[in-house]
N, C-alpha and C positions, 0 to 999 in steps of 0.2 A: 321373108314373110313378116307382115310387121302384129302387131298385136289382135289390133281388129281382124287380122283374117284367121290365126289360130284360135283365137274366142269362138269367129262363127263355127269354125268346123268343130270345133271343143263342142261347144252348145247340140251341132246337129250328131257328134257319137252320143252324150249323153242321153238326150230326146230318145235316141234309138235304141243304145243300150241297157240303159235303165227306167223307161218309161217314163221319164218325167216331160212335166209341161215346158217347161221351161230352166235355161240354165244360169247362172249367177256365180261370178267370182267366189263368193261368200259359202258357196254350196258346202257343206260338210257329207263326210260318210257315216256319220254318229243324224244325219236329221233325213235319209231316204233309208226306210227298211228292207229297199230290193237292193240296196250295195253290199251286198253282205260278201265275203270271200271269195267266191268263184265268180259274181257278177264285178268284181274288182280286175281279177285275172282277164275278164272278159273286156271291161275298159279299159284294160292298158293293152295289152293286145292289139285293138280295134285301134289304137294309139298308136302305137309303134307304126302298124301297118299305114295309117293316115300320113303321117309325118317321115317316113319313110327312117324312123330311127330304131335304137336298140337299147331299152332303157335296164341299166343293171336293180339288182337286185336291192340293193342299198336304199336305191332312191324309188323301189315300189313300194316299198313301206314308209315311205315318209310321202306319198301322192293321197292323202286324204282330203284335201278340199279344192277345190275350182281353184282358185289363186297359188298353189303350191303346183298343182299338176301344169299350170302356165308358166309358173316357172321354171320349172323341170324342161317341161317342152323349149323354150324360148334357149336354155343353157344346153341342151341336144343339138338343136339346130344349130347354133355357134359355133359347135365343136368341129361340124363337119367340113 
C-alpha cells in the first residue's frame, strides 16, 4: 500500500470519525475539539481495524497529528 492510498483511507476514518471536512497531513489533535480522548481511542481502533494492524500502546500516545499517525501506520504495515 503506497502513501496515497493510506492518506485516502486515513482522510475517509477521519471525515467519519471525527466530523471533520476534510483531512491534512498537518492535522493536529490540540486544533479539532471533537478529538478529545475517547474520540482518539475511537480513531485508532477504526485504524487498527482499517489496516488490519495492532497498534501498541507506546505509539498511541505519540499518534497526535495526520503525519505521525501515517507514520505509525506505514512502519505497522512494514512489520507484517
Amino acid at each position: 500500500m503506497n502513501d496515497e492510498q493510506i492518506i485516502k483511507k486515513l482522510s475517509d476514518i477521519f471525515i467519519d470519525t471525527l466530523g471533520v471536512n476534510e483531512f491534512e497531513l498537518s492535522i493536529t489533535m490540540d486544533e479539532i475539539a471533537e478529538w478529545d480522548s475517547l474520540k482518539h481511542i475511537q480513531l485508532l481502533t477504526t485504524i487498527e481495524a482499517a489496516f488490519g494492524i495492532e497498534i501498541q500502546f507506546e505509539d498511541e500516545i505519540e499518534m497526535i497529528s495526520g503525519k505521525l499517525i501515517l507514520n505509525k501506520i506505514k512502519k505497522y504495515i512494514s512489520d507484517v
